[in-house]
Structure formats: structure tokens, C-alpha cells
Backbone as a printed PyTorch tensor [residue, N CA C, xyz], in Angstrom:
tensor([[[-31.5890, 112.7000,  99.9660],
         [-31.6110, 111.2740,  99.6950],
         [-30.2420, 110.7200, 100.0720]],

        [[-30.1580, 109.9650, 100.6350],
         [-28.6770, 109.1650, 101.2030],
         [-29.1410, 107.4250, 100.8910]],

        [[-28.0520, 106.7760, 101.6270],
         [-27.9710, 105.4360, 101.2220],
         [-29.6320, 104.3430, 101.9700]],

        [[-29.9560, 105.2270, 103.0690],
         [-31.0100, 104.9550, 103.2680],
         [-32.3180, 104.7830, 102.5580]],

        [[-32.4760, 105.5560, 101.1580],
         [-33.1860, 105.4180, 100.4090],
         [-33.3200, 104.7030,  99.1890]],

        [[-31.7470, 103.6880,  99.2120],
         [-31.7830, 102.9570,  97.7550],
         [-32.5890, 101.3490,  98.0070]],

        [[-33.4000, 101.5130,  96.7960],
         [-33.8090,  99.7420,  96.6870],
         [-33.0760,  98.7940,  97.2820]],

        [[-33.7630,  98.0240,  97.4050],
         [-32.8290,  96.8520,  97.4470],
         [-33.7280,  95.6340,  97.0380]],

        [[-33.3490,  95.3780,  96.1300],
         [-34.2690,  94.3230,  94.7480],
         [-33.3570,  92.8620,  94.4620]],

        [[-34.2620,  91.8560,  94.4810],
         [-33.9010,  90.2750,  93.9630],
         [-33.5130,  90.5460,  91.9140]],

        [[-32.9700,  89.7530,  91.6180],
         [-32.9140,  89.7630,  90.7830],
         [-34.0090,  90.2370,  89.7080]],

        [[-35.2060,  89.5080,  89.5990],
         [-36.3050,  89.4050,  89.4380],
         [-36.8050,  90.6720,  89.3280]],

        [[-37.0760,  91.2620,  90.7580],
         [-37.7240,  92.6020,  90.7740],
         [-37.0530,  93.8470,  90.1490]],

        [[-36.0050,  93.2390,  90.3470],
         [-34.8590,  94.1700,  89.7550],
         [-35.3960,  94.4330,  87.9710]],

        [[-35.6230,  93.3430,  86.7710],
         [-35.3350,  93.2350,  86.0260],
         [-36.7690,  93.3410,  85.4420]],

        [[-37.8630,  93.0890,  85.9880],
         [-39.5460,  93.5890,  86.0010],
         [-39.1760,  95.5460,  86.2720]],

        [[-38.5620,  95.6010,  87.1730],
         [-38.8330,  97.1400,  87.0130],
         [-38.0560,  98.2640,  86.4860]],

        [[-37.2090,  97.5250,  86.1300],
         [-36.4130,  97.9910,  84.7940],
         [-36.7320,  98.0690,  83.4980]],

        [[-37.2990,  97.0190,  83.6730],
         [-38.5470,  97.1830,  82.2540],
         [-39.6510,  97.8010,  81.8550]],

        [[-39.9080,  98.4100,  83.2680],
         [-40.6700,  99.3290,  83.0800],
         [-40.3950, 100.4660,  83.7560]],

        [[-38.9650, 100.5760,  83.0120],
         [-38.1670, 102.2220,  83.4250],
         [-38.2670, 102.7430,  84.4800]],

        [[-38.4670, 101.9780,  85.7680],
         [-38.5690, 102.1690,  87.0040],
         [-37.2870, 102.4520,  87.8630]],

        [[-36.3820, 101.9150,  87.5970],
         [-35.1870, 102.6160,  88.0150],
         [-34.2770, 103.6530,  87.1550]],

        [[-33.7410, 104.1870,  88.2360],
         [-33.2980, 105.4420,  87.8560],
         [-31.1160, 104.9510,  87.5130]],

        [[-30.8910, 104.2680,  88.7580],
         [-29.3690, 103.9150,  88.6690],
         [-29.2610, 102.7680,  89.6320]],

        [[-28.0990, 101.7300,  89.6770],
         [-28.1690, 100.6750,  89.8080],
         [-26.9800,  99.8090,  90.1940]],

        [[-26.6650,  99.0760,  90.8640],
         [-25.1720,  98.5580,  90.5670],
         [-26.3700,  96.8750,  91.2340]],

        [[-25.0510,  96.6330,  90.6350],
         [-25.5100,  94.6490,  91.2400],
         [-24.4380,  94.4260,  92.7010]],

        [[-24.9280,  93.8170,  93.1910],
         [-23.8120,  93.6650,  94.9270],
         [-24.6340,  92.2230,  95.4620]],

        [[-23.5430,  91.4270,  95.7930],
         [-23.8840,  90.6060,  96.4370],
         [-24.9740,  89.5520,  96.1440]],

        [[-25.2100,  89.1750,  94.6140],
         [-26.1400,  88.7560,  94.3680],
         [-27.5690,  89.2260,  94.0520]],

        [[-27.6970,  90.2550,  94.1900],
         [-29.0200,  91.3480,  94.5220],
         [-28.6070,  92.9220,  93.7740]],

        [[-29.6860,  93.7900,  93.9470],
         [-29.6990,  94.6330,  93.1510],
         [-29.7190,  95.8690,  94.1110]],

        [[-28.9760,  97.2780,  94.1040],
         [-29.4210,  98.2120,  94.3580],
         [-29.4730,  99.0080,  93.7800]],

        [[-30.5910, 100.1740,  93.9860],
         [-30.5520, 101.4500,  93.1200],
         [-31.7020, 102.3870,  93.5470]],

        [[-32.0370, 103.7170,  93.0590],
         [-32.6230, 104.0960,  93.4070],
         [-34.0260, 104.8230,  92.3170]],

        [[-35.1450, 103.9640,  92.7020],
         [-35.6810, 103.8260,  91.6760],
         [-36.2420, 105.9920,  91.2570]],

        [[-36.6780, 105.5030,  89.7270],
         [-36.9790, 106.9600,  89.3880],
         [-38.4680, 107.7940,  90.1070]],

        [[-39.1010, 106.9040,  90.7370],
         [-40.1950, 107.4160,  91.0030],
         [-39.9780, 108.4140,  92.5050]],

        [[-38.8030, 107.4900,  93.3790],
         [-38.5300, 108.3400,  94.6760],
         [-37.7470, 109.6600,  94.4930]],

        [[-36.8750, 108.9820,  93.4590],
         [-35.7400, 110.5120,  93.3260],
         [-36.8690, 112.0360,  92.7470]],

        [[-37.5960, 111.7490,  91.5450],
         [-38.5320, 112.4740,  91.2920],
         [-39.5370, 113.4040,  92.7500]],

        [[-39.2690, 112.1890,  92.8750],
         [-40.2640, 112.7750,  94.5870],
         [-39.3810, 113.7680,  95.4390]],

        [[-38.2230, 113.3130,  95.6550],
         [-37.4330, 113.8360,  96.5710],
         [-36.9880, 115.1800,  95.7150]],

        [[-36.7690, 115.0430,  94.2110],
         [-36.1080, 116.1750,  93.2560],
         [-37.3610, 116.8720,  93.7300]],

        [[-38.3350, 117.2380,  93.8350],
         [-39.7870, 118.2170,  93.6570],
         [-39.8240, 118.7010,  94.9630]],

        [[-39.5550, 117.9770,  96.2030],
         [-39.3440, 119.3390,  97.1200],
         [-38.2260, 119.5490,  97.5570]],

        [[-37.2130, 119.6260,  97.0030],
         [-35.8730, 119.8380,  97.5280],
         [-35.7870, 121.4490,  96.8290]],

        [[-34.8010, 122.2380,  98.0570],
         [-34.9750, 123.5050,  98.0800],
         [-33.8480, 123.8930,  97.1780]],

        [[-32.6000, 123.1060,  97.1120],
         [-31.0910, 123.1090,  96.6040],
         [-30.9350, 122.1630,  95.6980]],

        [[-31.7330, 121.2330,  95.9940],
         [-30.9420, 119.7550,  95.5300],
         [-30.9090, 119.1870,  95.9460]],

        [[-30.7000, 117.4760,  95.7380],
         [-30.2860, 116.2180,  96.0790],
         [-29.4030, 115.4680,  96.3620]],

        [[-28.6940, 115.4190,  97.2920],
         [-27.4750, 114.9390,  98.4750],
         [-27.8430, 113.3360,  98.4430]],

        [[-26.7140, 112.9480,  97.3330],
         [-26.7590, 111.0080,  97.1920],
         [-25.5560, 110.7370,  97.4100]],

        [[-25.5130, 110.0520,  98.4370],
         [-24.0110, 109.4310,  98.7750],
         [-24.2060, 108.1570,  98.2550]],

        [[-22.8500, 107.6310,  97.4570],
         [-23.1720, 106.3650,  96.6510],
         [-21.6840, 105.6920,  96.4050]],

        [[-21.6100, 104.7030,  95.6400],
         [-20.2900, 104.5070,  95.1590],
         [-20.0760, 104.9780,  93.8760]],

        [[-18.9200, 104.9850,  93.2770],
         [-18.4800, 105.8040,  92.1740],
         [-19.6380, 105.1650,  90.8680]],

        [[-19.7950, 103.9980,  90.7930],
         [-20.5840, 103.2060,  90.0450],
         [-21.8330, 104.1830,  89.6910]],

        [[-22.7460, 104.5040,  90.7050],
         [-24.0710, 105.0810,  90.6850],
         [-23.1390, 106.7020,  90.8840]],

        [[-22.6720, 107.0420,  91.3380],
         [-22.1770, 108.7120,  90.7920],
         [-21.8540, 108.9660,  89.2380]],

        [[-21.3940, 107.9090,  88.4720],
         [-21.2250, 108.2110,  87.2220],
         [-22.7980, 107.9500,  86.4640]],

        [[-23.3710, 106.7570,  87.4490],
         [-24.5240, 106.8360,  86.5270],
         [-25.8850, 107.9290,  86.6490]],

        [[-25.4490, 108.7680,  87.5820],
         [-26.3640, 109.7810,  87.8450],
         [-26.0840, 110.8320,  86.8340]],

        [[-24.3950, 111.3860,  86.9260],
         [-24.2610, 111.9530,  85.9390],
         [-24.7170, 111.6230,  84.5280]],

        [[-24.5090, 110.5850,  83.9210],
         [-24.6920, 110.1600,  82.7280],
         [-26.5080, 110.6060,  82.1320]],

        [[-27.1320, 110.2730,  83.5310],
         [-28.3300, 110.2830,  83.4950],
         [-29.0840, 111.9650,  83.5930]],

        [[-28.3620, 112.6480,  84.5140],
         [-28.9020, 113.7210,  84.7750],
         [-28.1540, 114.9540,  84.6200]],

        [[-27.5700, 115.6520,  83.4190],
         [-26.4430, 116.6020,  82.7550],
         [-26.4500, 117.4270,  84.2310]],

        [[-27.0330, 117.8130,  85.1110],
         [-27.1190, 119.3420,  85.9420],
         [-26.1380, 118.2700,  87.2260]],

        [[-25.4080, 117.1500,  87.5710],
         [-25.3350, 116.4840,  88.3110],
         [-23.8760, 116.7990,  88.6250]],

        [[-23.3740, 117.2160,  89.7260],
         [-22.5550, 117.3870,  90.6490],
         [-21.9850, 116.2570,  91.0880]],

        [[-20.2420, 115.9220,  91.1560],
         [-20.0870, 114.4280,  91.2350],
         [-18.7040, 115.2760,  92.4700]],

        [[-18.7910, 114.8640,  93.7530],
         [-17.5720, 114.9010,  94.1330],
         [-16.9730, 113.7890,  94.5200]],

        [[-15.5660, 113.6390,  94.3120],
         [-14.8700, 112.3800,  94.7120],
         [-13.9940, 113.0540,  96.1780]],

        [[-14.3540, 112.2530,  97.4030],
         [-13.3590, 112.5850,  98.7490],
         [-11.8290, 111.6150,  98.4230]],

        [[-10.7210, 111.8640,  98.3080],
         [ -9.5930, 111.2120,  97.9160],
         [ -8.6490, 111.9120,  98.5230]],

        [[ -7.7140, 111.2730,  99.4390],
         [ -6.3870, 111.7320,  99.8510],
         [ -5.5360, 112.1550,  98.5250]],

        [[ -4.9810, 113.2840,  98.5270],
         [ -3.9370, 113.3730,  97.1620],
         [ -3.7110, 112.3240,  96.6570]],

        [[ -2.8010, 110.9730,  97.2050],
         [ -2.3240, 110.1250,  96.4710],
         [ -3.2380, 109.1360,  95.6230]],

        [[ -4.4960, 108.8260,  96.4060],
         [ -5.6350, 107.8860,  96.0220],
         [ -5.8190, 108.4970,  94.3920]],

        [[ -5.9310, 107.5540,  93.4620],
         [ -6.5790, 107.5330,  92.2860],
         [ -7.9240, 107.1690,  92.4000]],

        [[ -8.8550, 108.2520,  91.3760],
         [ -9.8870, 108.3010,  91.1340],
         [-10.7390, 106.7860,  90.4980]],

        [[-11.7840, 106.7260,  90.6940],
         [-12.1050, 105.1960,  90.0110],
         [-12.5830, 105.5690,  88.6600]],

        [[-12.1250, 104.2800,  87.8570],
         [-12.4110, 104.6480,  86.1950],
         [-13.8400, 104.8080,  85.8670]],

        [[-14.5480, 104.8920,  86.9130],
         [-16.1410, 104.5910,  86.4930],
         [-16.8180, 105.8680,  86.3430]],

        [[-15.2270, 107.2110,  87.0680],
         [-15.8900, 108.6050,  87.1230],
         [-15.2090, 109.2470,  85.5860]],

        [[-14.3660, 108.5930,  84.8600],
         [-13.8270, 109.3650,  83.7120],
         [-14.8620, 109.8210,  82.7980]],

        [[-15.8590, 110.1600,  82.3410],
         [-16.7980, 110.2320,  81.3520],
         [-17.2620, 111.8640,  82.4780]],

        [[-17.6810, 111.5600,  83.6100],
         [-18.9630, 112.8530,  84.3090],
         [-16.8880, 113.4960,  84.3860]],

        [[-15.9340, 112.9180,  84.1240],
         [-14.7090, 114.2080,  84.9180],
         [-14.4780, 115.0700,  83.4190]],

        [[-14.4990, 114.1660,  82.0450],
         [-14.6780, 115.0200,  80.4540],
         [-16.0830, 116.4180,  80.6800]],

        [[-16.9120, 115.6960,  81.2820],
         [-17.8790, 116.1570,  81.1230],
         [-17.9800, 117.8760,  82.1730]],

        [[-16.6230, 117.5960,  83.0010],
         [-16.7260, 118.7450,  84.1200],
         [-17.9380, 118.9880,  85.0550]],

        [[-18.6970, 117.6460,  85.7740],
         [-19.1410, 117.2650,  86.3090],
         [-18.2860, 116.6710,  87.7920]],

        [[-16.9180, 116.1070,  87.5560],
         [-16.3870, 115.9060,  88.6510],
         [-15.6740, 116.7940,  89.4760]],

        [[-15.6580, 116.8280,  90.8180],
         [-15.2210, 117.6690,  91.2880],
         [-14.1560, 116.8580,  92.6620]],

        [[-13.1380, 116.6290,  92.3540],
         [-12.2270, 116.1260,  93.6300],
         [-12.0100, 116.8680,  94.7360]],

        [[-11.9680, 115.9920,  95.7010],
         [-11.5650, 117.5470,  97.0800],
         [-10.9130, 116.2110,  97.6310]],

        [[ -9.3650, 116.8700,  97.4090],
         [ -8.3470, 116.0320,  98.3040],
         [ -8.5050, 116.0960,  99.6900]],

        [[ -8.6390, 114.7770, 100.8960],
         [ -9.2690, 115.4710, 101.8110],
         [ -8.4460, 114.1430, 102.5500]],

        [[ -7.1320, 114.4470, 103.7150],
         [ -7.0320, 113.7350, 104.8950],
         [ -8.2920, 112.9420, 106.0690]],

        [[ -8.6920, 112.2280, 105.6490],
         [-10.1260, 112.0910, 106.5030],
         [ -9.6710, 112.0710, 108.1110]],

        [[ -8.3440, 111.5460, 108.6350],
         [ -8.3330, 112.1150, 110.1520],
         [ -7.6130, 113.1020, 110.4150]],

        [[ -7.3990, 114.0650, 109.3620],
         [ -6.8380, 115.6300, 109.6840],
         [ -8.0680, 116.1880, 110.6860]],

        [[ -7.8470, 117.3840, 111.7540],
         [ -8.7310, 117.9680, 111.9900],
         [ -9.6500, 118.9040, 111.3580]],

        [[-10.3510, 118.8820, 111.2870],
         [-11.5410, 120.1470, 110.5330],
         [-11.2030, 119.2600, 109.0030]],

        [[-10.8630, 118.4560, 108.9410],
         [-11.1890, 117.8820, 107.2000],
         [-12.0470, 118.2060, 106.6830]],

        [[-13.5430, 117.5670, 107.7680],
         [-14.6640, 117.3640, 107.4240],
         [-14.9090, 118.6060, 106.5860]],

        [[-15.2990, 119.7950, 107.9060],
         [-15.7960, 121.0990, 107.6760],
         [-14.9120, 121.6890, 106.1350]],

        [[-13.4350, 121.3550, 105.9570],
         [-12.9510, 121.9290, 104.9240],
         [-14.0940, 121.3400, 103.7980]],

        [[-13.8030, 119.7110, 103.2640],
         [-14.4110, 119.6950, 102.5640],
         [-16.5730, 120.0980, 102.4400]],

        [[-16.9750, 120.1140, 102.9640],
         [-18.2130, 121.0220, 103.4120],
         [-18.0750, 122.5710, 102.6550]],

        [[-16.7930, 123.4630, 102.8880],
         [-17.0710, 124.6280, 102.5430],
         [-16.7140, 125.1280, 100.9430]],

        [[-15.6360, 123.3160, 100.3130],
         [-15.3400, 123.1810,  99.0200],
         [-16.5680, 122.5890,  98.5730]],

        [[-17.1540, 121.8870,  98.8940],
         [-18.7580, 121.3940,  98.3690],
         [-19.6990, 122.9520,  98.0220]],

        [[-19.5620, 123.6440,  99.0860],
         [-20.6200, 124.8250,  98.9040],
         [-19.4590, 125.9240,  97.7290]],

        [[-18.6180, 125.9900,  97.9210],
         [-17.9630, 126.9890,  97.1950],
         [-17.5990, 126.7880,  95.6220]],

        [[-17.7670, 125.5030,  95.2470],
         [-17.9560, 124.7170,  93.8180],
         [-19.0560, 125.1620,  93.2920]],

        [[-20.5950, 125.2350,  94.2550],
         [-21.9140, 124.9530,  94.3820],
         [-22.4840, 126.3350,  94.1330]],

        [[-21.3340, 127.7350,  94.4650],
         [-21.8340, 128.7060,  94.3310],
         [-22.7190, 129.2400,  95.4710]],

        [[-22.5810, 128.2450,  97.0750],
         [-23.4810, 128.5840,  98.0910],
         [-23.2540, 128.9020,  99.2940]],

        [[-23.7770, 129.5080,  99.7850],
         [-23.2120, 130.1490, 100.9590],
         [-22.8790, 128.7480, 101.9690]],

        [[-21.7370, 129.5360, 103.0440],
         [-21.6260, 128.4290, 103.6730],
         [-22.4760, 128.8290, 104.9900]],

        [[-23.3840, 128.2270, 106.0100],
         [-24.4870, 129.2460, 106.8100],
         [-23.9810, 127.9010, 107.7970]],

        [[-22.5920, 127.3590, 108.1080],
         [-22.6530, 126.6610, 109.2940],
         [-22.5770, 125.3450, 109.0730]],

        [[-21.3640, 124.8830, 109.8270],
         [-21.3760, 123.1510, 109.5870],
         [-21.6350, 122.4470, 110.0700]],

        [[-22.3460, 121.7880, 109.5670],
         [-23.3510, 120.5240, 109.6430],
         [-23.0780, 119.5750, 110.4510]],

        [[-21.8120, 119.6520, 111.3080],
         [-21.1370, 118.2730, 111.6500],
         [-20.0980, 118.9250, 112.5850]]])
């Protein structure tokens, strides 16, 4: 699941399907609503072989954690960058996982990739990128 799969809801729809516990996590942007409701993630959680790969903003990473205890939170941050306050609760919880990461160093990418799998307990079988 990536950013391709989040709602994108009017106020309205937003607040009808919230009411009927239809979303799963959420932030407000721009007047409008995104999130990703509980019925897709469910879908996507049931055939996933590993798990569920959600790239999001810190907003919906804390609220996944909050929501789902087994939830893996990494933050990409150059050493100096501070973390956003929205991850302090899943970082008590030892849910967060930082990987200081130069984004135009070479092989950044792949480094962080083999700290994702090596947190994860998983082999690394080749990078993705």
C-alpha cells in the first residue's frame, strides 16, 4: 500500500464514514480529507506475505501505530533533522525506528533498505532500486 491508495474525501464523506468506522487513519490537507480507509488496508493486510509498506507523513505513521501495536514506524532524517512531535508516543512505545540517512550520499538508498530489513529481522534478497 503506498500513497496511491489513500482516500481522498470532501469533508462530508469524510465525516459519514467515520461514523461508520470506515476509516482507518486520516489527516485533513487542503481543505479535504485523506486517509486510508479500514476496509482496503484489511484487504491489502490478508494477502500480504510480510506486511504492509505505507509511506505517509509522520501524522498517519503515528496514527497507524497508535492504531495497530505490531506497527513499524521508520523516520528517514539526516542526523541533524529533528524528529516530528507527532512520532513521540509510537518512539515510548519502541515502535520508532530512525535511520539517519544523507538522501544524496551514494548507495543511501540501498543503506537505508538493508537497515529497514535488518530492524525487520529479514533477509536482504536484493535492492529494490
Amino acid at each position: 500500500m503506498t500513497d496511491a491508495d489513500y482516500a481522498h474525501m470532501s469533508e462530508t464523506e469524510f465525516h459519514l464514514a467515520n461514523a461508520e468506522q470506515r476509516v482507518l487513519v486520516h489527516i485533513e490537507y487542503a481543505g479535504s480529507y485523506i486517509g486510508v480507509m479500514r476496509e482496503d488496508f484489511e484487504s491489502v493486510a490478508a494477502t500480504a506475505e510480510q506486511g504492509v509498506l505505507i509511506v505517509g507523513p509522520p501524522e498517519i505513521a503515528a496514527q497507524f501505530a497508535a492504531v495497530i501495536p505490531q506497527t513499524l514506524v521508520f523516520a528517514f532524517k539526516d542526523a541533524d533533522m529533528q524528529l516530528s512531535k507527532h512520532l513521540e508516543d509510537a518512539n515510548r512505545a519502541g515502535q520508532l525506528h530512525r535511520i539517519d540517512v544523507d538522501v544524496l550520499a551514494p548507495g543511501a538508498w540501498a543503506e537505508v533498505y538493508r537497515s529497514m530489513m535488518d530492524v525487520m529481522g529479514l533477509p536482504v534478497t536484493g535492492i529494490p532500486f
